[in-house]
N, C-alpha and C positions, 0 to 999 in steps of 0.2 A: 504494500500500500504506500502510498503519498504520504511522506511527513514532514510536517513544516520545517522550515531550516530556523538554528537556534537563535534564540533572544539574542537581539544588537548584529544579528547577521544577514545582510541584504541577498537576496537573491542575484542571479546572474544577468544579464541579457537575454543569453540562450534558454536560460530557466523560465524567463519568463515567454518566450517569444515561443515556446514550446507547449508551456501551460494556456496560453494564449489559442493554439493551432487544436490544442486539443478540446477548449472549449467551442469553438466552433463546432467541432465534430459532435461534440453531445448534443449542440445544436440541431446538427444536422439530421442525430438520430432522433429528435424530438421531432421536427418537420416528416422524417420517414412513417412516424408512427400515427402522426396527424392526416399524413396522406391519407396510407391507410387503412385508420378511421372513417375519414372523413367518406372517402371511394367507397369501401364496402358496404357500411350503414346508408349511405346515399342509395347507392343500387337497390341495394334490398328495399327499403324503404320507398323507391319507385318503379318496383317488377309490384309488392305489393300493393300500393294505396294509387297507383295509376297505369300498371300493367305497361311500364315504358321502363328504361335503367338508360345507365351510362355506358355507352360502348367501351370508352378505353380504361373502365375500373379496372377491370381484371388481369390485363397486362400493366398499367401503370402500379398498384398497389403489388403486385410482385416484383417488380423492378425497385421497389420501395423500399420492400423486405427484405431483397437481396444484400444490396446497400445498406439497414439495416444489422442484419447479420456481420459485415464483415466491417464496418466501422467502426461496431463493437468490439469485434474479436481485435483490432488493433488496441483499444481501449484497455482490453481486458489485460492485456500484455504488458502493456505499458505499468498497470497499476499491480502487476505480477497479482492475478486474480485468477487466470488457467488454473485449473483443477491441475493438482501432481500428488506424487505422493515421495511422500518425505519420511517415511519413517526410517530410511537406512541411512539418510544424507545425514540426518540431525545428530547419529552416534558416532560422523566421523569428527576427527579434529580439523581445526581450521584450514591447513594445507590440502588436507585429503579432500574437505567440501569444496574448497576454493578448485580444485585441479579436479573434480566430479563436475562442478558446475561446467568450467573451461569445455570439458570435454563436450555437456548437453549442450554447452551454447552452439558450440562448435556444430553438432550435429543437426540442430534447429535450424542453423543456417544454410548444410546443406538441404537441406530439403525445401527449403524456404528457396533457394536458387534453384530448384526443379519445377516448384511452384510457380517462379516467375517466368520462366521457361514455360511452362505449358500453358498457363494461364496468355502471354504472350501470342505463341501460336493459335491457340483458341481465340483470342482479342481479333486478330489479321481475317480468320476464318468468317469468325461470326460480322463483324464489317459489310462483309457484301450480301446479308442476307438479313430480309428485313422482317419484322413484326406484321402481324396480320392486319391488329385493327391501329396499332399510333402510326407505322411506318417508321419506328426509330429502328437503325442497327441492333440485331441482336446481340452483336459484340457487345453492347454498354455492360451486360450482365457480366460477363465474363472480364472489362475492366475493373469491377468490384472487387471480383477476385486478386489482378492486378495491382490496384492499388493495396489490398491489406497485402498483401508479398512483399512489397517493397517496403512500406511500412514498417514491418516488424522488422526484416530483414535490417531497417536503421537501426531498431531500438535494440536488436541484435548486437549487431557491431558494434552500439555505443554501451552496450553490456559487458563485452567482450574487454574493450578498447579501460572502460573505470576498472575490471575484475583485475586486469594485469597491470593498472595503474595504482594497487594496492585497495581497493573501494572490497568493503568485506560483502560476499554475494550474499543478499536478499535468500529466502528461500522462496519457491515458486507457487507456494499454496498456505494457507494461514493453518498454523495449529489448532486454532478454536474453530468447533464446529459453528456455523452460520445458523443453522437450524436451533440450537439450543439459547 
């Protein structure tokens, strides 16, 4: 999780221009969720009480979703909120967890560069093939995906980049159950 930096200690630039980029996005996932609402409930509400609806609810509020979804999952990353599990990291000592983390980051990132890769390929593909009823590119779905790859992909390497600049690693899931 996000914790504030100590009494009489100012944040960065990049701290904040960062906290900044990110508030947008929650922004953005509030508008996705307002979308929609707003599309679904509408439709329904005009197949019932006037036997008419919105043609483009159903692809725009899944385009919504999608976006949505993967906003989030950059979000979630960032405030190390992914679900993991820890119960073998937390019995190592500091080198052994620091040189465990190294190594998942490590491997987060490959796969996060196959992700970008394919998500890529898919972006070029879906481009010249369009939606039935908006006529927007079906690529844009597949840019979603695109954008949280890169995404993480940063927060990756800037995990990577503070773990080896002595920054002691975060674990990736909170010990207190949420539920309790």
């Amino acid at each position: 999780m996000q914790t504030a930096p100590p009494a009489g200690r100012a944040r960065s630039p990049l701290n904040r221009a960062l906290d900044l980029v990110f508030r947008i996005q929650r922004a953005l996932m509030v508008a996705c969720l307002v979308v929609m609402v707003v599309l679904l409930f509408g439709n329904v509400a005009l197949r019932y009480l006037f036997n008419s609806g919105i043609n483009v609810s159903d692809e725009l509020s899944r385009l919504a979703f999608v976006w949505l979804i993967f906003i989030g999952s950059v979000l979630a990353m960032r405030e190390h909120t992914h679900m993991g599990v820890t119960m073998l990291v937390e019995r190592f000592g500091r080198v052994a967890r620091r040189a465990t983390h190294l190594f998942c980051q490590v491997l987060v990132l490959a796969v996060l560069c196959m992700l970008i890769k394919g998500s890529w390929d898919q972006t070029l593909i879906g481009m010249a093939t369009r939606l039935p009823v908006t006529g927007l590119p079906a690529g844009i779905f597949n840019v979603a995906c695109l954008y949280a790859a890169v995404a993480m992909a940063l927060l990756t390497l800037a995990d990577i980049v503070l773990t080896l600049g002595g920054a002691e690693p975060g674990l990736d899931a909170s010990a207190v159950d949420p539920l309790s």
